[in-house]
DRENKERO-144999 format. One line per 5 residues: number of its first residue (from 0); their letters; for each residue x, y, z of C-alpha. Coordinates in Angstrom, 1 decimal. Example, Ala and Ser with C-alpha at 12.3 -4.5 7.8 and 13.67 -1.06 7.14 Angstrom:
BEGIN
0 = AS = 12.3:-4.5:7.8 | 13.7:-1.1:7.1
END
This chain:
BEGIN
0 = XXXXX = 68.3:127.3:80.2 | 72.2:126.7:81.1 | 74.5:125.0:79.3 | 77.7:124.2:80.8 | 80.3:121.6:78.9
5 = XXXXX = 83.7:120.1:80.7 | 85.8:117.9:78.8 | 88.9:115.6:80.3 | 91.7:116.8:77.9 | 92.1:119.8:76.1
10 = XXXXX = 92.2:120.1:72.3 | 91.1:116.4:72.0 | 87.2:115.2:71.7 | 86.2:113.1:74.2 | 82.6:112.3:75.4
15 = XXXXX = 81.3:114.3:78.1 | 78.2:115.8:79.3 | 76.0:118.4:78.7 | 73.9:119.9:81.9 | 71.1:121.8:81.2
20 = XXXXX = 68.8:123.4:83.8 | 65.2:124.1:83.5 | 64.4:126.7:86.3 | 60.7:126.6:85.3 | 60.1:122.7:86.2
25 = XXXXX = 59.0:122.3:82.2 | 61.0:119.5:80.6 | 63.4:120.5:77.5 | 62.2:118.4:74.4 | 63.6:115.1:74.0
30 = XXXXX = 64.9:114.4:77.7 | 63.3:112.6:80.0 | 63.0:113.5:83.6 | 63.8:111.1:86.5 | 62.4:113.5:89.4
35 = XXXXX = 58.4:113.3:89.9 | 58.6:116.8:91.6 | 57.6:120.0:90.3 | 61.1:121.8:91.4 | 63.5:122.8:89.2
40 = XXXXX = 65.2:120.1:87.6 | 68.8:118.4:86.0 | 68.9:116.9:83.0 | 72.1:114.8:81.3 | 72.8:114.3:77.6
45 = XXXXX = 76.1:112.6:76.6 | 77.8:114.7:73.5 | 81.4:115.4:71.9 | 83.2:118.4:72.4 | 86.4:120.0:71.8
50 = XXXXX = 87.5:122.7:73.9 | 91.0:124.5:74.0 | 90.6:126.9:76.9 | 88.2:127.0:80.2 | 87.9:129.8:82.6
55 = XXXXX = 86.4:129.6:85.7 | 84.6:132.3:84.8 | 82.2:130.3:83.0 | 81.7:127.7:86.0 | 81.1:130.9:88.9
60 = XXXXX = 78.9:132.0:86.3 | 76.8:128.5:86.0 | 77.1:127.7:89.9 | 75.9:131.7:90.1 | 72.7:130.6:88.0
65 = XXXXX = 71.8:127.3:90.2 | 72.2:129.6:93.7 | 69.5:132.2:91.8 | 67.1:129.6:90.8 | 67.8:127.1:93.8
70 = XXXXX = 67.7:129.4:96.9 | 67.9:126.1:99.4 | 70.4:124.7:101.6 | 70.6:121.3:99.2 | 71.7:124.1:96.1
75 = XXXXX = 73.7:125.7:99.1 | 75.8:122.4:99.9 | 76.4:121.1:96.4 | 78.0:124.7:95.9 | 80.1:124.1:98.2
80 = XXXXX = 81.1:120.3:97.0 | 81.5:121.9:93.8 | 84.1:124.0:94.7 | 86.0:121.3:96.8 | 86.1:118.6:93.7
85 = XXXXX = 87.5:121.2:91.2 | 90.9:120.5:93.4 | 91.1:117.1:91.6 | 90.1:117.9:87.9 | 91.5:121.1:87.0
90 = XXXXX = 95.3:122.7:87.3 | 96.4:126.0:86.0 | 99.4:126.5:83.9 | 100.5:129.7:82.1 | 97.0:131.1:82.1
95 = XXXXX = 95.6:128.1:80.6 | 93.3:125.5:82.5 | 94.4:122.0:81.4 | 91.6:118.6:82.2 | 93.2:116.1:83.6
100 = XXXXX = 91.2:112.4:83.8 | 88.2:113.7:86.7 | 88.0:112.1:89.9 | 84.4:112.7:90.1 | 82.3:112.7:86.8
105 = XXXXX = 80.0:115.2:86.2 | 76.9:112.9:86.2 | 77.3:113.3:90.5 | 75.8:116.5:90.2 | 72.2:114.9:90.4
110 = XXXXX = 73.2:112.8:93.2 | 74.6:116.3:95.1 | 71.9:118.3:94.6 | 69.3:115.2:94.8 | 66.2:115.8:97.2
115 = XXXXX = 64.4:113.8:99.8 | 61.7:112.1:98.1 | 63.6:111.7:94.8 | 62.7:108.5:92.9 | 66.6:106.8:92.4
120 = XXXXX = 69.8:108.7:93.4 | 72.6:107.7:91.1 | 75.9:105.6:92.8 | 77.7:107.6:94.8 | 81.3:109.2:93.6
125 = XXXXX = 84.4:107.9:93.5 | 87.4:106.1:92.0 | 86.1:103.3:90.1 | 88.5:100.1:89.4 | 91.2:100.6:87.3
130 = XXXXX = 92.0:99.6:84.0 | 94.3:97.1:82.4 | 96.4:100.4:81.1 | 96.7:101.6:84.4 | 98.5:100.9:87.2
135 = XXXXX = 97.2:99.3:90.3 | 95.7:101.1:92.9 | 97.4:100.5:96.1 | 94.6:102.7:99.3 | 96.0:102.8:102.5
140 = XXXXX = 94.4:103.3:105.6 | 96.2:105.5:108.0 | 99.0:107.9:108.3 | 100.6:106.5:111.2 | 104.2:105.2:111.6
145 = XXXXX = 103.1:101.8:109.7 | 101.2:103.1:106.9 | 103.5:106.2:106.8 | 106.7:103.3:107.0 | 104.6:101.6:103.6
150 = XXXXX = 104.2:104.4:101.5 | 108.0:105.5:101.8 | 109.2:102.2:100.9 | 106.5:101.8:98.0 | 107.2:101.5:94.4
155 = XXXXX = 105.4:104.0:92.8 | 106.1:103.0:89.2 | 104.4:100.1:89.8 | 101.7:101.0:92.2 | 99.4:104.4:92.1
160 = XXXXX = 99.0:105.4:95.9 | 96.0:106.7:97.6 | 96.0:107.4:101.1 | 93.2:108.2:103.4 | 93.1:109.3:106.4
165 = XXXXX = 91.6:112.0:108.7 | 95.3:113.6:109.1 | 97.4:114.8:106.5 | 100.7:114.2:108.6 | 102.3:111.9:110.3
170 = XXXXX = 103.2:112.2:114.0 | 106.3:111.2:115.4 | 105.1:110.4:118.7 | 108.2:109.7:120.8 | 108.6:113.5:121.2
175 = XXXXX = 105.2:114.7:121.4 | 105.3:114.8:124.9 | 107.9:117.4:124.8 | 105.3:119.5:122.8 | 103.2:120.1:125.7
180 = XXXXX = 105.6:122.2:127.6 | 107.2:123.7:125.1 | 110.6:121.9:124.9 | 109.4:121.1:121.1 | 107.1:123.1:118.8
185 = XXXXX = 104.2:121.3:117.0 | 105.6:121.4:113.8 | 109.1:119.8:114.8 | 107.3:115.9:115.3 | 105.0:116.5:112.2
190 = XXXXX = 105.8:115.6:109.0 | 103.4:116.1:106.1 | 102.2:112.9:103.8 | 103.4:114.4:100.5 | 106.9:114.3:102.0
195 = XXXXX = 107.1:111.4:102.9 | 105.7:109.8:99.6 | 105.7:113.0:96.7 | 104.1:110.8:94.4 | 100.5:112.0:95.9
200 = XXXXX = 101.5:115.3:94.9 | 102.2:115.3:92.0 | 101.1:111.6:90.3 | 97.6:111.4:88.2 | 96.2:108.6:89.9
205 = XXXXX = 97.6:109.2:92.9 | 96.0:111.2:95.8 | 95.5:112.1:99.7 | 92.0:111.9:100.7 | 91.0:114.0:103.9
210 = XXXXX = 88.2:111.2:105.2 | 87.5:108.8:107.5 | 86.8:105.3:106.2 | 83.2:103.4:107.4 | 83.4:100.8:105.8
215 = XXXXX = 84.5:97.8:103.6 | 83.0:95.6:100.4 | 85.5:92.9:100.5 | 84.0:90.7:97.8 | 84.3:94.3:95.3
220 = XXXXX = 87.5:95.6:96.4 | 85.5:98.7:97.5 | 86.4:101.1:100.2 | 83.7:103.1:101.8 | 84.4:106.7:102.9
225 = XXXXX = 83.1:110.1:104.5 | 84.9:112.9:104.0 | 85.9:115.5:107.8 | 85.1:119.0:107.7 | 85.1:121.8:109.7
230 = XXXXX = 81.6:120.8:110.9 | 78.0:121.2:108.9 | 77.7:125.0:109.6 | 80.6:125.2:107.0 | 80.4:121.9:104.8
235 = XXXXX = 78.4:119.0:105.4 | 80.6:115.8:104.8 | 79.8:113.8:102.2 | 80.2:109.9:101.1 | 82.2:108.5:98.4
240 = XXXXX = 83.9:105.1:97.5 | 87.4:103.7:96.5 | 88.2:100.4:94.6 | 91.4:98.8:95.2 | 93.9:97.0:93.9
245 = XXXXX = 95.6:95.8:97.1 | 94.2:97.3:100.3 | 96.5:97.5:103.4 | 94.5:99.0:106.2 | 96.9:100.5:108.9
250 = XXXXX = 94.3:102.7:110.7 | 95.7:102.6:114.1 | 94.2:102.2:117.5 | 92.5:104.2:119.6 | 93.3:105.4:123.6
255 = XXXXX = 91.7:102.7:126.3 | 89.4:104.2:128.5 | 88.2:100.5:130.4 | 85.0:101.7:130.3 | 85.1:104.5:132.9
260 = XXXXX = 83.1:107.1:133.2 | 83.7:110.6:132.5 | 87.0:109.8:130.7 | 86.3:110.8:127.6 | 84.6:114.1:128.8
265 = XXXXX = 87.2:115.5:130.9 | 90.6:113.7:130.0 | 93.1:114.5:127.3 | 94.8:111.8:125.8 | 98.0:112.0:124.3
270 = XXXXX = 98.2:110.3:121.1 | 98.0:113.7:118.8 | 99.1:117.0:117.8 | 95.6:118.4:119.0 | 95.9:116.6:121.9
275 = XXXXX = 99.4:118.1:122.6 | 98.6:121.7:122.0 | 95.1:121.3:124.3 | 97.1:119.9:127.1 | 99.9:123.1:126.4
280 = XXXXX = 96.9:125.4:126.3 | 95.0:124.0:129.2 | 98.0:124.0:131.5 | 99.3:127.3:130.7 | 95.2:128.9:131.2
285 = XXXXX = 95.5:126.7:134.7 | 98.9:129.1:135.6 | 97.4:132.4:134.6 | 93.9:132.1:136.2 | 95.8:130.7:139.4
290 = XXXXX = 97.8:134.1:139.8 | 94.0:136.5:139.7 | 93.0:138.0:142.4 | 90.0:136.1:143.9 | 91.3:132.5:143.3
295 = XXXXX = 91.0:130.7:146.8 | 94.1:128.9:148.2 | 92.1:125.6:147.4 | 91.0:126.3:144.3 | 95.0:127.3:143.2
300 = XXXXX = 96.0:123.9:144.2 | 93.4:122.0:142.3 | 94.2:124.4:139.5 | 97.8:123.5:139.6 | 97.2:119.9:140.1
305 = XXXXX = 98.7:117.5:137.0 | 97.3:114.3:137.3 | 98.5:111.4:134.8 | 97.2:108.2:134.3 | 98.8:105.6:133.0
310 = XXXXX = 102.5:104.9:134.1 | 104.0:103.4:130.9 | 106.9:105.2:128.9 | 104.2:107.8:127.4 | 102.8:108.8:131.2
315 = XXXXX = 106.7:108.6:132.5 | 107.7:110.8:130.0 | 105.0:113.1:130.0 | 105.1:113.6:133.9 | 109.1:114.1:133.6
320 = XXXXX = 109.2:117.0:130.6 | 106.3:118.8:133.0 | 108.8:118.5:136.4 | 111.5:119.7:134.1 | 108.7:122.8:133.0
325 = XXXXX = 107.9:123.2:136.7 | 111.7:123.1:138.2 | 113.0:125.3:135.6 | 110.2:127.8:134.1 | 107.3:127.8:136.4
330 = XXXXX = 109.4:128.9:139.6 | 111.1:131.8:137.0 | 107.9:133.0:135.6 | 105.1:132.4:138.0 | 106.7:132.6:141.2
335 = XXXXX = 103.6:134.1:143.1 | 101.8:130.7:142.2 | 105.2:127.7:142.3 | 104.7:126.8:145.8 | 100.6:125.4:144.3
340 = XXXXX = 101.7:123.6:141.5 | 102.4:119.9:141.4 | 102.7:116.4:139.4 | 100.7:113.0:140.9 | 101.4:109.6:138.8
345 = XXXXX = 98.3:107.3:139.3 | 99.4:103.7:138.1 | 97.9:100.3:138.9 | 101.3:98.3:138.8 | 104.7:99.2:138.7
350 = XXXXX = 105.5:102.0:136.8 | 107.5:101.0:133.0 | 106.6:97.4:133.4 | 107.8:96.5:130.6 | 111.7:97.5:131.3
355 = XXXXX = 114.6:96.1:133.7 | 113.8:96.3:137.5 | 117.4:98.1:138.1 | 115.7:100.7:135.5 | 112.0:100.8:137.1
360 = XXXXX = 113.6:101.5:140.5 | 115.9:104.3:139.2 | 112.9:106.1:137.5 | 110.6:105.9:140.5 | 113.4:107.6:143.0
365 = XXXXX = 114.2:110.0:139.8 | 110.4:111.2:139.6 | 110.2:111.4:142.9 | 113.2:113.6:143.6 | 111.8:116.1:140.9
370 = XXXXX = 108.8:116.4:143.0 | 106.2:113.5:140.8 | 104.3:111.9:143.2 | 103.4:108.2:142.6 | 100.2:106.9:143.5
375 = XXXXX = 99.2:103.3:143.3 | 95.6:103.0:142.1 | 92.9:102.1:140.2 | 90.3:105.1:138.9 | 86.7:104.3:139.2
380 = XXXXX = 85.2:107.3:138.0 | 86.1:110.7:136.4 | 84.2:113.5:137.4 | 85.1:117.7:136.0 | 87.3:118.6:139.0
385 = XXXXX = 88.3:115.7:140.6 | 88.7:111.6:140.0 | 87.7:109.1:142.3 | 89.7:105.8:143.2 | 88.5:102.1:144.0
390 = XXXXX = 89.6:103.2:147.7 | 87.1:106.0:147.5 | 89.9:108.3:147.7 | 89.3:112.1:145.8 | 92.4:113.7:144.0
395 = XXXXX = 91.0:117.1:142.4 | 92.9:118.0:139.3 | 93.1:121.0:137.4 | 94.7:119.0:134.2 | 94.3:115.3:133.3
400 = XXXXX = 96.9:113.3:131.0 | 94.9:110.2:129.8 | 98.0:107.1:129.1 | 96.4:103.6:130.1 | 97.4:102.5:126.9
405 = XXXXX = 95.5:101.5:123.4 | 93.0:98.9:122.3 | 90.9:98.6:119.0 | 88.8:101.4:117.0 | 85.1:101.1:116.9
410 = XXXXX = 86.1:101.0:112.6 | 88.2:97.7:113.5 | 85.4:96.3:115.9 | 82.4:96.5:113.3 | 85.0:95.2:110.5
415 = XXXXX = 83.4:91.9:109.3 | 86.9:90.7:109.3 | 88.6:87.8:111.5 | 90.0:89.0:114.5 | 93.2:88.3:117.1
420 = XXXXX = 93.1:87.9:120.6 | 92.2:91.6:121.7 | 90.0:92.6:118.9 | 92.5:93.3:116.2 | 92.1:92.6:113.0
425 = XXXXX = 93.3:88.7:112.2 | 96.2:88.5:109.8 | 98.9:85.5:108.7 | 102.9:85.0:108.6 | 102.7:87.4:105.5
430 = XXXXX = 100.7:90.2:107.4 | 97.8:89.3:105.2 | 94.0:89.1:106.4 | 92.7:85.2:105.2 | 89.7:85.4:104.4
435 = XXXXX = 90.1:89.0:102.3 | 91.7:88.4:99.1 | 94.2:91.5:98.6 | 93.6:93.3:101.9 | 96.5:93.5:104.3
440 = XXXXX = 96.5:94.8:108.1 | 99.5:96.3:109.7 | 100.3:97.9:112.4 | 98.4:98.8:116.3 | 95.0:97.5:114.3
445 = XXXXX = 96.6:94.0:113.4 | 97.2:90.9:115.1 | 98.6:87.0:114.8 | 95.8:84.6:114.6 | 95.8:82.3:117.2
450 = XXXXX = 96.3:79.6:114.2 | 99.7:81.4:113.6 | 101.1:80.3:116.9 | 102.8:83.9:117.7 | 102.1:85.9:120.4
455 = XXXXX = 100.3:89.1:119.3 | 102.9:92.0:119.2 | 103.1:95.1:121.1 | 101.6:98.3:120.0 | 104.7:99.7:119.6
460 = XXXXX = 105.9:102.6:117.1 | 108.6:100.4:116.2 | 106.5:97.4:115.6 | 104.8:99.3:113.2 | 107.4:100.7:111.3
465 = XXXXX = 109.2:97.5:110.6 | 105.9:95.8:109.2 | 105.3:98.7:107.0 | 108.3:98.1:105.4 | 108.1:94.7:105.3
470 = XXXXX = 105.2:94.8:103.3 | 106.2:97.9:100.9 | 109.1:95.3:100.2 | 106.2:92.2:99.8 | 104.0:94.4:97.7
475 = XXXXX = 106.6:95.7:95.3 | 107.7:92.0:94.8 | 104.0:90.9:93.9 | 103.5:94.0:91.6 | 106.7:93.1:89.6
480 = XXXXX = 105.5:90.0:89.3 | 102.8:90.9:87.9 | 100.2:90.4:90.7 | 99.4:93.8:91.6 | 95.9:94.2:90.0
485 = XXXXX = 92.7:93.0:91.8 | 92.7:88.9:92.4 | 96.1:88.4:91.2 | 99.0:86.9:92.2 | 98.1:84.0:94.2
490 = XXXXX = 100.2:82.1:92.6 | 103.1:84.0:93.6 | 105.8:82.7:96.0 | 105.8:85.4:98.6 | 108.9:84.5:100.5
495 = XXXXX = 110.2:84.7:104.1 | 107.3:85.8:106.4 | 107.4:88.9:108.8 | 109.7:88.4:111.7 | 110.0:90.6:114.6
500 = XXXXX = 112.5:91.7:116.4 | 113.1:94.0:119.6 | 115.2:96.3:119.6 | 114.9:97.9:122.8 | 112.8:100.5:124.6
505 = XXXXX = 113.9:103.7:125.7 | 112.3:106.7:128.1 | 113.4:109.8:129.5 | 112.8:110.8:133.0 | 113.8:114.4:133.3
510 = XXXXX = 116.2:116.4:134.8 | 119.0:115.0:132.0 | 118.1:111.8:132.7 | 116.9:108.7:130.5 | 116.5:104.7:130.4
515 = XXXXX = 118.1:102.7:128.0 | 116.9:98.9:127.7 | 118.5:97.0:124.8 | 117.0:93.5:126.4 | 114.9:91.2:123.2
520 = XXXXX = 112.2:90.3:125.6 | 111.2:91.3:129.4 | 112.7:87.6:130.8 | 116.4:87.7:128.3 | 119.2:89.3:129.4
525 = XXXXX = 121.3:92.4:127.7 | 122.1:95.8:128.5 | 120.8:98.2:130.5 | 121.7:101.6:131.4 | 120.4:104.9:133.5
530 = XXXXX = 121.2:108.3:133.7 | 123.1:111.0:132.2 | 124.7:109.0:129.4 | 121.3:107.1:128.6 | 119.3:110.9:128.1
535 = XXXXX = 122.2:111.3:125.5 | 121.5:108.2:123.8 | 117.9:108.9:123.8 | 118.3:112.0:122.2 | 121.0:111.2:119.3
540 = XXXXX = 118.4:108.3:118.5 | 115.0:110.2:118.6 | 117.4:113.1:116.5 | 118.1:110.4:113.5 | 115.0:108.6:113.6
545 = XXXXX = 112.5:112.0:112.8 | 111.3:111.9:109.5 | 113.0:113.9:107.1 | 115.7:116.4:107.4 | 113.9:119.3:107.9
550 = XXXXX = 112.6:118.3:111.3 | 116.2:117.2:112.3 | 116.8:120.8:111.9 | 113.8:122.0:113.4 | 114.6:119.7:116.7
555 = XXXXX = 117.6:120.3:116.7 | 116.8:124.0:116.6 | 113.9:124.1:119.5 | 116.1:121.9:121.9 | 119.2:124.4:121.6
560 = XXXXX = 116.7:127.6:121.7 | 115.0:126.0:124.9 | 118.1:125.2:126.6 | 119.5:128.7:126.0 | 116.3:130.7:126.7
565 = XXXXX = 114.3:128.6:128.3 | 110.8:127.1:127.4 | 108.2:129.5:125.4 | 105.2:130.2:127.4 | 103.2:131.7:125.1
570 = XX = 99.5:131.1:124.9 | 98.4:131.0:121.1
END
């Protein structure tokens, strides 16, 4: 028989539990099993201890024990769990393990190492609701630019802050684009969540959860999770839940693919890190395999074809930063393959529709002169080499950039939640979702009801940023007020609602060049510039809006090293 004790403080007797394991299926005298089975079985006994020191010597030793007497891949996966929750209940200090309050109570072990056919399987872990003595619990959803935009803005002496989201970074995706050729390394439009808000790294009941969210319980203030792995082989994700305080759920949108086939399979969309450094990786295999002996004349130019979708700023950018590539690396480096390589631009509309006709004009004969062609056209159907048009038309491709745009998650579809014209989640003047007390909705996942009046707004990066911190300012009003905890505050006056306003788009083009429309809306009037002087402005205001100061320096670093020595073409 094992006995292994944990206590949450040290020096200090607090109730905890005692687990003893009976390897022989015999019950120990006085406990009562809850398993019918004959295997090896847990038992739990509440006690007091004291306990000054803990090594982890003594918990290798117990999980050691369970692996000898339960040889099975259960045993084998609460091992592994094991090891993964002792990141939120112990810290070591000056060779001394202090217990701070645990995340996940010791009583979970039954329900990890639980097997089919089991008569009841305890709740599943989690943080319960908090206390009176505590603070409240503000979860977010998301890491993007308006959750991101929240937590910076947050109060955290009034709030604790959990954030979860399957990223722990936030991606500044106006320059991602320039990741994919090199111009920018990956870690330059990255900035991790414990910069942005330290509090989760260093705060009690505050934390970063590396999970994806499934679901919500509303009428308990409960947030249902699943945490991402590397895959089953090496952990199998598990379930656990959240209760909240306030709940703002900024979880983003996903890439529109209309419904075509084959889009998902063979496109790469351009909304992430991994996105950017498949599309760098892709394109630079395409180069090298061109240039071995063997490869047909044909098969080099479908190799070396770039198609993108989508001609809005993302797909204008995109195709401009790989003419630049092309123009000014590709014919250095892989001259015995820069006569096959080439950019097509497949858009229904106009390109940029969104900007001043002067400026759509000016981009179109920019992209052309650096050697983008611009097809007008709608794709049917996505097959591994090539993509087929309404005409019928073929276009082989060796690389395809998917930008048509965003439209809700399937996690925003199933919410049992009200929802705005386009499937977003339904919220009010004060960014809040009606019929969900406490819950909030910002960002590309949120929308005006149609009771509202106002138009829903655009799934823009600075939409989102500028309703984050509207509501970090909202919420730390409320929780001075004393309406942060769970059904409170309803009786506060909440102030002037959200308002919106545009500030502008901007997009670069290549070759030095950039667009810069300062016009409210598509139909008012203002200013609007093109070339030379615009790429400057785009870049000063891309330079002070990054983050943090860090990756100022680091993109201020990569653009002078690339413009110097040109773009790295390294395959890693």
């Amino acid at each position: 028989m094992i006995v292994c004790y944990i206590t949450t403080r040290v020096g200090t007797p607090y109730e905890t539990h005692v687990l003893l394991l009976n390897g022989t299926g015999s019950h120990p005298r006085g406990l009562r099993s809850n398993s019918s089975s004959q295997s090896p079985s847990f038992f739990l006994k509440p006690c007091h201890l004291t306990l000054t020191t803990i090594n982890s010597f003594s918990l290798s030793l117990f999980l050691f024990t369970i692996l000898c007497n339960h040889s099975n891949k259960s045993t084998l996966t609460m091992y592994h769990r094991l090891k993964n929750l002792t990141r939120f209940t112990t810290t070591i200090s000056h060779h001394r393990t202090k217990f701070t309050p645990t995340l996940f109570s010791l009583h979970h072990i039954h329900q990890l190492t639980t097997t089919t056919g089991d008569a009841a399987a305890p709740p599943i872990s989690g943080l319960g609701p908090t206390k009176k003595t505590d603070k409240p619990r503000l979860v977010v959803l998301g890491s993007g630019w308006a959750g991101c935009r929240l937590m910076k803005g947050i109060d955290t002496s009034i709030y604790d802050v959990v954030c979860v989201s399957p990223r722990n970074h936030m991606v500044f995706t106006p320059l991602l684009a320039s990741t994919c050729v090199g111009t920018l390394e990956f870690r330059s439009v990255a900035e991790p969540i414990g910069r942005i808000q330290p509090a989760i790294s260093h705060e009690p009941g505050s934390f970063f959860f590396l999970a994806n969210c499934k679901g919500l319980d509303t009428n308990n203030h409960e947030v249902h999770c699943q945490t991402i792995t590397d895959g089953v082989q090496t952990l199998e994700p598990w379930d656990f839940k959240i209760s909240y305080d306030k709940l703002v759920i900024a979880s983003g949108a996903e890439a529109s693919t209309f419904g075509i086939k084959g889009v998902k399979e063979h496109a790469i969309f351009l909304r992430e890190v991994h996105h950017a450094q498949e599309i760098r990786r892709k394109l630079l295999l395409n180069l090298m395999l061109s240039d071995v002996p063997g490869v047909s004349d044909e098969e080099k130019r479908r190799l070396l074809h770039c198609v993108v979708v989508g001609g809005g700023p993302t797909g204008v950018e995109f195709s401009g930063e790989l003419s630049d590539f092309i123009m000014r690396d590709v014919h250095q480096r892989y001259t015995h393959v820069k006569d096959y390589i080439h950019v097509t631009l497949i858009e229904a509309n106009d390109i940029l529709s969104s900007f001043d006709d002067r400026l759509r004009v000016y981009a179109t004969t920019q992209l052309t002169k650096s050697g983008v062609r611009l097809v007008r056209g709608i794709v049917k159907d996505v097959q591994p080499k090539k993509l087929v048009l309404s005409d019928g038309t073929d276009v082989p491709y060796g690389l395809l950039v998917w930008s048509t745009g965003v439209g809700p998650s399937p996690f925003i579809q199933n919410l049992d939640l009200p929802k705005a014209p386009g499937g977003r989640i339904g919220i009010d003047d004060w960014l809040r979702v009606p019929s969900a007390p406490d819950v909030f909705a910002i960002g590309d996942c949120s929308g005006y009801l149609e009771s509202t009046g106002k138009p829903t707004l655009p799934t823009l990066a600075q939409v989102a940023e500028r309703e984050g911190k509207y509501l970090a300012e909202l919420l730390n009003k409320i929780g001075k007020e004393g309406g942060g905890y769970a059904n409170a505050g309803s009786d506060i006056e909440l102030g002037a609602p959200f308002v919106y306003k545009h500030l502008g788009s901007m997009a670069t083009v290549g070759s030095y060049k950039a667009l810069v429309d300062l016009r409210q809306s598509k139909e008012a009037k203002g200013l609007s510039i093109a070339g030379f002087s615009s790429w400057l402005i785009w870049r000063s205001a891309y330079l002070t809006r990054v983050v943090s100061w860090r990756n100022r320096f680091y993109v201020a670093i990569n653009w002078l090293t690339t413009f110097v020595f040109g773009r790295d073409i390294s395959r890693i």
